[in-house]
N, C-alpha and C positions, 0 to 999 in steps of 0.2 A: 731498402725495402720497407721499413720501419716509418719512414718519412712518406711512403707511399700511402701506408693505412691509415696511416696518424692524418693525412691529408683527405682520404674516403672516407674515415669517420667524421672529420669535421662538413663536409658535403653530404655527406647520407644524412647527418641528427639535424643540418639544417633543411632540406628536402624533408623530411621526417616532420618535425615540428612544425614549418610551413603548412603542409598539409594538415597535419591531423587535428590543429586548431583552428582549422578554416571551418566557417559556417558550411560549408559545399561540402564538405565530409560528412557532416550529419544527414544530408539528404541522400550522399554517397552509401551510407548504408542503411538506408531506413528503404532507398528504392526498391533494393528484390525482396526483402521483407514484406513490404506494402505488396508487390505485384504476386508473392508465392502468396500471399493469405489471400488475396480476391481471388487467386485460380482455387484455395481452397476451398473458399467459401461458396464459388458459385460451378466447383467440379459437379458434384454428390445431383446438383439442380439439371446443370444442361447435361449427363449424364443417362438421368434418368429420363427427360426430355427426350435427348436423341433416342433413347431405345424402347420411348414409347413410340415415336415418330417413323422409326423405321423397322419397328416389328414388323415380319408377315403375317397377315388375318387371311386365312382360309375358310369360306366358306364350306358346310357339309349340310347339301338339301338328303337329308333322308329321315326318316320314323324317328321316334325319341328313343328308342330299345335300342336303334342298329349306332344312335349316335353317340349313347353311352358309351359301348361298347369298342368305340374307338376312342372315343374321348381318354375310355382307360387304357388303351394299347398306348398313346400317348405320353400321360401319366407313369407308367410302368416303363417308358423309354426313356423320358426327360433325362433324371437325374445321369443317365452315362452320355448328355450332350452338353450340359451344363447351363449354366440360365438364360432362359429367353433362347436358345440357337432351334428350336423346334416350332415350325410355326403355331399361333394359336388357332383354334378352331372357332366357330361360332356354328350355332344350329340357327337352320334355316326348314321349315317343315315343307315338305313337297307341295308347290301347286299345281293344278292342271295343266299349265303349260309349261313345262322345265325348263327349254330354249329360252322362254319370254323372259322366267326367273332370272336363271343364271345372268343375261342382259342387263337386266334390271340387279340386282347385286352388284354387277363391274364397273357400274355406272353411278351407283350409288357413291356420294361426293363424303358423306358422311361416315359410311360405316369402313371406308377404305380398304377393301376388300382385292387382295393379291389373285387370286383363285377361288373357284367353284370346284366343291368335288359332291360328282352326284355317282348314280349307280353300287351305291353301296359299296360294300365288301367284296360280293358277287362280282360285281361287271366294275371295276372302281373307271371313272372320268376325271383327269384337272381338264379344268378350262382356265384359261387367263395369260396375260401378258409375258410371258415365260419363256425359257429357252430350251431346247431340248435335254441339254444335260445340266439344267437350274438343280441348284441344293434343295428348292424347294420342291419338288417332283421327287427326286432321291429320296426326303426324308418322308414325304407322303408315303410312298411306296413300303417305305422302312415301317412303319404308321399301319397301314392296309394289312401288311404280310406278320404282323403280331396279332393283330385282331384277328386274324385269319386263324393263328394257331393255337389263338384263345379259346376263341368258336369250335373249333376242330378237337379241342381235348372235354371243353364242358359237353360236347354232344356226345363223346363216348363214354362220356362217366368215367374219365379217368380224375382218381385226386391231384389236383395242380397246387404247387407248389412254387415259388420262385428258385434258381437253379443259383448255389450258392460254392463258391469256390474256397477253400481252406488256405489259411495267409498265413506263413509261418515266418517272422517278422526275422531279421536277423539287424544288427547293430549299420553296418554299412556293408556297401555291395563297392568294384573298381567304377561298376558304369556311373552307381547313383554317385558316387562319392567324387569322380572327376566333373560329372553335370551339373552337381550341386555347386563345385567350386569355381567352374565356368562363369559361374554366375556371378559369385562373388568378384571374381575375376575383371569383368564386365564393368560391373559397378564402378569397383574402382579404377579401374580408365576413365567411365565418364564423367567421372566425379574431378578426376584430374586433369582431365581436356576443359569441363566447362569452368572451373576456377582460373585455370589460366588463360582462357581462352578472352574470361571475365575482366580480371588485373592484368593482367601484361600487355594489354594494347593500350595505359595509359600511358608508354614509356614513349611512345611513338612521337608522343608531340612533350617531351618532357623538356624540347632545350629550344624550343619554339621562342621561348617567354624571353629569356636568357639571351637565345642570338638579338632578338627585335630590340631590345633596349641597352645592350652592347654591354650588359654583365657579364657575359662568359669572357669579354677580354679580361676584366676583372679576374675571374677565377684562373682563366689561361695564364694570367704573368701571377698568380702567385703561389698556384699548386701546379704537377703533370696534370694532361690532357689524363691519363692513365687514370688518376683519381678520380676527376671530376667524374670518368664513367662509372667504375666501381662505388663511390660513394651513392653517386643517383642510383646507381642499381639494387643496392642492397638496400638503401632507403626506402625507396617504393616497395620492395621484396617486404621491412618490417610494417610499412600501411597496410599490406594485401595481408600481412596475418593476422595485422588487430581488425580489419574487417573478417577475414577466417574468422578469428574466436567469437564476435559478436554474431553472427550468420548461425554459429553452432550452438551456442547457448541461447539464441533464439527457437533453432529449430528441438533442441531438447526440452525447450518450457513447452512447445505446441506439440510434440509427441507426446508430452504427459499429461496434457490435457485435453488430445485428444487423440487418442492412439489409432495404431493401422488396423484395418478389421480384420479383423482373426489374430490380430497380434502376430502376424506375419515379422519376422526377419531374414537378415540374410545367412546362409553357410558358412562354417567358421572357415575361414582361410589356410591354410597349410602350415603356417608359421604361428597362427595361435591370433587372436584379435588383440593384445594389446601389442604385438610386435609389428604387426599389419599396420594400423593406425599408424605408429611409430614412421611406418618405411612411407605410407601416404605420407603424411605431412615433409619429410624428409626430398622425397621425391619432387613431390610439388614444391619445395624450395630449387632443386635441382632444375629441374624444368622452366618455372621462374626465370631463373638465372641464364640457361642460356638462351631461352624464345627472345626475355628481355633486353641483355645483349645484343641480341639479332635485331630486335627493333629499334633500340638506344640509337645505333648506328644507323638505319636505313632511317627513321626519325630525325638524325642529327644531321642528313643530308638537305632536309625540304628546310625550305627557305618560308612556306606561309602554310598555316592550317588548312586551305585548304590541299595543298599538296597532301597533305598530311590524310584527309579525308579521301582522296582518289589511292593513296596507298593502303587506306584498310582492306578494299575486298580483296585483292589479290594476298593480302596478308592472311585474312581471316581462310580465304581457300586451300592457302596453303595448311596453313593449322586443320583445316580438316582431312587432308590427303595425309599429313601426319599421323593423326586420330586412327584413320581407314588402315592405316600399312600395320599399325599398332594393335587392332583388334584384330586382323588377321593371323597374329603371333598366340592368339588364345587358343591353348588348346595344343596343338604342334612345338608347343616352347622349344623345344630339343630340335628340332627343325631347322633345314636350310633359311626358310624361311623368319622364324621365330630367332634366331641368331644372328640374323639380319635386321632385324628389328630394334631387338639389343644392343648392338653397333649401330644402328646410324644413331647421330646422338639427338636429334630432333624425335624422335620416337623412341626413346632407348630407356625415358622413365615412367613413359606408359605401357611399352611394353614387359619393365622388370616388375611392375604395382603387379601384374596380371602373372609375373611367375610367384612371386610371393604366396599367390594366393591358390598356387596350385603344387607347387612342391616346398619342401620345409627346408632345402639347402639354400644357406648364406653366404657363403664364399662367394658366390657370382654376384652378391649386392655390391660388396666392398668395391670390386674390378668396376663396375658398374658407374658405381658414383665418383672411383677418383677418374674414370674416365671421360663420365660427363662434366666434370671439374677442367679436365683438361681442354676439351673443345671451347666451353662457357669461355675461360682464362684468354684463350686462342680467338673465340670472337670481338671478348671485348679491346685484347690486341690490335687486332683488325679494323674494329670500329674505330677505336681511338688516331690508330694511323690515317684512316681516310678523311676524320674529320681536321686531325692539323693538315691536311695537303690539300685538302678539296675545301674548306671553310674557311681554318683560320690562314692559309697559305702560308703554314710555317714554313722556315725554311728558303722561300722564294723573296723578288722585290716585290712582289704584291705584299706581302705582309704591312698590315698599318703600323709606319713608325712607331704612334702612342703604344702599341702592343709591344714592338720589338725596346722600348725605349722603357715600359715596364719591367721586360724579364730581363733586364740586365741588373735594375734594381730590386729585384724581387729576393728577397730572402729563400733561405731555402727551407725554413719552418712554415706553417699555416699562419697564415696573415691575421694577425688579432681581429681584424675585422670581422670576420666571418665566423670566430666563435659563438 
């Protein structure tokens, strides 16, 4: 067993080093940096763009007094719909012909105008391209029947006041307190779907290189098949967290310089945030290991990159029905369901990120992680046997002499070469 590790370490640090001093690493993590800062940079712009572009403009043909007057039932509704969800108004002063107006408004290329509302308070009319039960008709209405009850209270001389409800705040509630953590919850699933979903699909073409220029016979006669996997595997597993750390300490210089508005974060998690972090990063090594696994082997089957490139969507599909079965366990953890989730071990570290963060017991992490240990262990078994029987045809007369005529001579330590 010793002779095993001793043979994946010398395979992982070479995979390892390989990579992470290759010029194509530095562009490897400079890409989602570059592509998250131009979605930053030009969010805030097409943003405010689209929600000028697809605000509703309501026109209001009537007198300047009755337009106030709704202008401010408006006003006085806004803030409980939240911004921009109300359409704007524009005044429009009555002319002789209201039909010819309103026409002329809808038609108008410029002022882009959703509806006409004429007849006042009194008799209210929309006109315009709308559907019967359009949000924009509902909130007019909503609009109309405030100004109404504006009208209705300054005509009786009653004193009007805004109607103010008494908040007696309490520390946490079960509803706020499971919603909130829902959320956290959430987060990190997708936070561990999209990293792995990120790294782990370079394993797929990882022995690509190897089989085309007849290396891996090399590595075959003079470590197990067994190593060569778990080496590559843990290898790539320590590239994907020196890209993690740089991605993090990236994204903490650009929160500091330029923070979330309102300083919005997220819910502490049930377990406390420095233990959560702890169980994410943990996890997403877990996860790593067995997706990577899973793809080491169906990767270590194709013979040319482009096989390789006809196996991602089906791979990538599957990684999302994973994702899906695992958000489903939010919320119900305790669940047929939720326990289901937790056992299958493809979904079994997305869906524990998402108990962490809702209940504060540990004892199911441990069961958790030596059990997705065990399947990882189990797939790269798996992998490793298909790839001597189906590639290198160990075992059979297809095997190539020069391969069979190596592991006879092959020591059974790591070949100085490859240190």
């Amino acid at each position: 067993m010793m002779g095993l590790f001793q043979s994946a370490y010398v395979i992982g640090r070479r995979d390892f080093v390989a990579t992470v001093m290759s010029k194509t690493f530095l562009l490897f993590l400079a890409g989602p940096l570059l592509i998250i800062g131009f979605s930053v940079m030009l969010g805030d712009t097409t943003e405010n763009m689209a929600r000028r572009d697809t605000r509703p403009i309501v026109a209001v043909i009537a007198d300047k007094a009755e337009f106030q007057l709704i202008e401010a039932a408006r006003a006085r509704l806004n803030p409980s719909f939240g911004q921009d969800m109300l359409p704007e108004l524009v005044h429009a002063e009555p002319d002789y012909v209201i039909e010819g107006q309103v026409k002329d408004l809808l038609e108008s290329r410029d002022k882009r105008i959703l509806a006409v509302l004429t007849g006042g308070i009194a008799k209210s009319k929309l006109t315009g391209a709308i559907q019967e039960n359009s949000p924009i008709r509902t909130r007019m209405a909503m609009i109309i029947e405030e100004a109404r009850q504006h009208q209705a209270v300054a005509s009786a001389k009653i004193p009007w006041q805004p109607t103010t409800v008494e908040l007696v705040r309490v520390q946490e509630s079960a509803g706020s307190l499971a919603a909130s953590r829902s959320l956290t919850a959430r987060t990190g699933q997708l936070l561990l779907f999209t990293l792995t979903l990120l790294l782990a699909g370079m394993l797929l073409s990882n022995l690509i290189e190897e089989k085309s220029n007849k290396v891996i016979e090399v590595l075959a006669a003079a470590v197990p098949v067994d190593a060569i996997f778990v080496g590559k595997l843990f290898g790539m597993l320590a590239v994907s967290l020196v890209g993690i750390t740089v991605w993090t300490a990236a994204a903490a210089v650009g929160l500091h310089l330029w923070p979330l508005p309102g300083g919005g974060s997220l819910p502490e998690p049930a377990v406390g945030w420095p233990l959560f972090v702890l169980l994410v990063l943990i996890y997403y090594g877990s996860s790593y290991t067995l997706l990577g696994a899973a793809f080491l082997g169906i990767g270590s089957q194709a013979m040319s990159i482009r096989e390789v490139q006809t196996l991602s969507m089906p791979i990538t599909i599957a990684q999302l029905l994973f994702f899906l079965f695992a958000s489903l366990a939010v919320g119900p953890y305790n669940s047929l369901l939720g326990i289901a989730a937790a056992l299958f071990p493809f979904s079994s570290p997305m869906a524990m990120v998402a108990r962490a963060a809702q209940t504060p017991e540990l004892w199911p992490h441990l069961l958790a992680l030596l059990w997705q240990m065990l399947w990882a262990w189990l797939t790269i078994k798996l992998a490793a046997s298909l790839f001597r029987r189906n590639v290198m045809k160990s075992g059979s007369s297809l095997m190539p002499a020069t391969l069979r005529s190596r592991r006879q001579d092959a020591a059974p330590a790591p070949s100085p070469g490859l240190k």
